[in-house]
Phi, psi and omega in degrees: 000149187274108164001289190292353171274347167256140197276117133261347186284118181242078165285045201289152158288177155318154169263147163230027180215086189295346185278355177206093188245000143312316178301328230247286225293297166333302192282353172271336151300269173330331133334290165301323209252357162268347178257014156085349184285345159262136174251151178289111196131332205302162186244143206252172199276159158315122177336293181331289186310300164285343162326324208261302177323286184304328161100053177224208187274166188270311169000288196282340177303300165348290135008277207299325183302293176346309236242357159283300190269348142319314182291334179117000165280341176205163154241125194278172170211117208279160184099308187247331180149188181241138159239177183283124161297149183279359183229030180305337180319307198295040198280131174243026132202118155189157212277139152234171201275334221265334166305312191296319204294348152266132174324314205287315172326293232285292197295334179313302190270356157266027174244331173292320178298335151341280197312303186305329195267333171281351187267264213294348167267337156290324163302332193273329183282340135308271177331304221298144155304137166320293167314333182256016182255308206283329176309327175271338192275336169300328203265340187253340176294337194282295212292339136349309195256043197216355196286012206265305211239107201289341177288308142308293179325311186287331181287313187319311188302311187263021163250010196264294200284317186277351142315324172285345173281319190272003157253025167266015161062037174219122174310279234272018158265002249227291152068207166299321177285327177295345169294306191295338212278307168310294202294329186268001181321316211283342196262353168262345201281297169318330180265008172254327197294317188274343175268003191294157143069015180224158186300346148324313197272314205298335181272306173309327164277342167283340144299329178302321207264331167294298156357285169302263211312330192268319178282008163266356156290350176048056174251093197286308180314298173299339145291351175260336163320307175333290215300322188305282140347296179282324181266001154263346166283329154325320176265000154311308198288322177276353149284334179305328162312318187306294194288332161321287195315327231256316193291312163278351197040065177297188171184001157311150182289000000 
């Protein structure tokens, strides 16, 4: 392959959001390749290489790649690299955090992730694997073991949710739930912030584990009931969070 078919120009920004710098790395990448300065096919630069540019980890880089080709933006090929997907131009959906930031918005996408997650927690409780039964039951003790610290509890939570995805044996929920999973970060991040240390949080883990219990019974109506169930209600607790937030001019995360 020719030098010039590999993105060495890295003109990136600074990170400023240390607490999520996949996300950060990710989303700066996924930049370059909407403004076309990554073209598609292009072989995108080495963990090693960007690690360095950013001045992080090959780990968090790692990360951001994952979460670059769940969305469909680049594809690895082992052995050779990560490149720019060839129809990365095409997304004809998707979702930004900067969309949540309306109430209206906010409930629009949390009634479509219902129908989807609730779907995907019926499938799973068909499908999952023994091995993806024990992924979820690891996945569900950190969140468990996590309800003190809300930044963790909150990423724990959404790797909880992206474990019931990777057990519908189906890529394309696996996906689709890793989009939401980026776009819903902050808003979950916030129902963790607020629920910490209340009779609240003690309720959110107790839908996590009916979830888990109806797919390791591999009881699909009742896990997609669960799944259902825990995300309106989720979505209660964050507008009544909002319309707090909104009434104090709160600024908390």
């Amino acid at each position: 392959m020719a030098a010039s078919d590999v993105a060495t120009d890295l003109p990136f920004g600074s990170l400023t959001r240390p607490d999520n710098l996949p996300d950060e790395i990710a989303q700066q990448i996924r930049g370059k390749i909407v403004s076309k300065a990554f073209e598609p096919g292009q072989r995108l630069p080495t963990e090693l290489e960007l690690s360095q540019v950013f001045g992080v980890s090959r780990n968090v880089v790692r990360e951001a790649i994952a979460r670059l080709k769940l969305s469909g933006y680049i594809e690895t090929r082992r052995g050779v690299g990560s490149f720019v997907a060839t129809d990365a131009g095409q997304q004809h959906f998707a979702l930004t955090p900067q969309e949540l930031l309306r109430a209206d918005a906010l409930e629009q996408v949390y009634e479509l992730r219902v129908e989807i997650e609730a779907g995907a927690a019926a499938l799973a409780a068909r499908h999952r694997t023994e091995a993806q039964l024990a992924a979820l039951r690891d996945a569900l003790a950190k969140v468990d073991a996590s309800t003190d610290d809300w930044r963790v509890g909150a990423d724990r939570a959404i790797d909880f949710h992206m474990a019931v995805g990777e057990a519908t044996n189906n890529p394309y929920f696996v996906r689709l739930l890793g989009h939401f999973a980026r776009v819903i970060g902050d808003a979950v991040r916030t129902l963790r912030y607020s629920s910490t240390g209340t009779d609240r949080m003690d309720q959110i883990e107790h839908e996590h584990h009916q979830i888990f219990d109806a797919i390791a019974a591999g009881d699909a109506d009742a896990a997609r009931q669960a799944m259902r169930e825990h995300l309106e209600h989720g979505m209660e607790r964050r507008k009544a969070i909002l319309e707090k937030k909104h009434k104090q001019g709160d600024t908390a995360p």
